[in-house]
Structure formats: structure tokens, C-alpha cells
N, C-alpha and C positions, 0 to 999 in steps of 0.2 A: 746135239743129242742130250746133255744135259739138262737145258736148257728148259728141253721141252716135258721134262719134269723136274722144273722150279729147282734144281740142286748145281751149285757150282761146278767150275771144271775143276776146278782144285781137289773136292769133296771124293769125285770120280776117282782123279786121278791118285788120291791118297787109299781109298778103298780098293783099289787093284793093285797096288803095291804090298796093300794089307794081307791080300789073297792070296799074292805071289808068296811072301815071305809063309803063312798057314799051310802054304801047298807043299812046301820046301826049294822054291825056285830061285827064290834069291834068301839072302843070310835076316837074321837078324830076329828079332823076340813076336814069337804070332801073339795071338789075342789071347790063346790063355795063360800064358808064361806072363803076358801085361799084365792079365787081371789077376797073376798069381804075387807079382810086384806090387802090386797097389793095395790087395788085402795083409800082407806078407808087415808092408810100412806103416800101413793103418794100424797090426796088431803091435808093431813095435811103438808105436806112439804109445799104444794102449799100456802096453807093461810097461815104457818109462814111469808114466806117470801115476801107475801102482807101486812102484820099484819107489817113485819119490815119495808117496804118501806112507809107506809103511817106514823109510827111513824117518821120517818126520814124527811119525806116530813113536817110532823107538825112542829117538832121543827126547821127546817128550815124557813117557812115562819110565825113562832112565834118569830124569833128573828126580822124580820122587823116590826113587829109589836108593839113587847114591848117596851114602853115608857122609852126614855132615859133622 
């Protein structure tokens, strides 16, 4: 069945397990709770790496400022 359009059995078999868990049949995270994990980590990447440039920026213009 697969087969006979060009897609693995594995691909099948992983996309009805997908369907099952989205339907509520079996446990575990549907498609959008995944894609709310995957934007969710992407955004915290995002804010580490504002979180690190604005530390950097501080203590960059806190050394011209600190009294010598």
C-alpha cells in the first residue's frame, strides 16, 4: 500500500500514530502542542541571545561610566 505511492512503511506507520495521539487515542504531544514546542524554543533561543547582547552592551558602556 505504501508502496504504491512512493512513501515508506515507516512514514505510514508514524503518521497514524500522529493521528491517533491528535484524535485523542493514544497519549502523547499532537502536532500542535509539537509545533507550539518548536516555536516556544526557537523564541527562547531568540531572547537568550538579546538577554546576552544587552548584558554586553551594559557592561560595555558601564565601564565609561565608572568612576576612575
Amino acid at each position: 500500500m505504501a508502496s504504491d505511492f512512493g512513501v515508506s512503511p515507516e512514514s505510514v506507520r508514524r503518521w497514524v500514530r500522529q493521528a491517533e495521539i491528535d484524535d485523542g487515542v493514544k497519549d502523547g504531544l499532537t502536532t500542535a502542542e509539537q509545533s507550539e514546542v518548536v516555536r516556544l524554543r526557537r523564541d527562547k533561543r531568540r531572547l537568550e541571545m538579546e538577554v546576552e547582547i544587552l548584558r554586553r552592551a551594559t557592561a560595555y558602556f558601564a565601564k565609561d561610566v565608572a568612576p576612575k
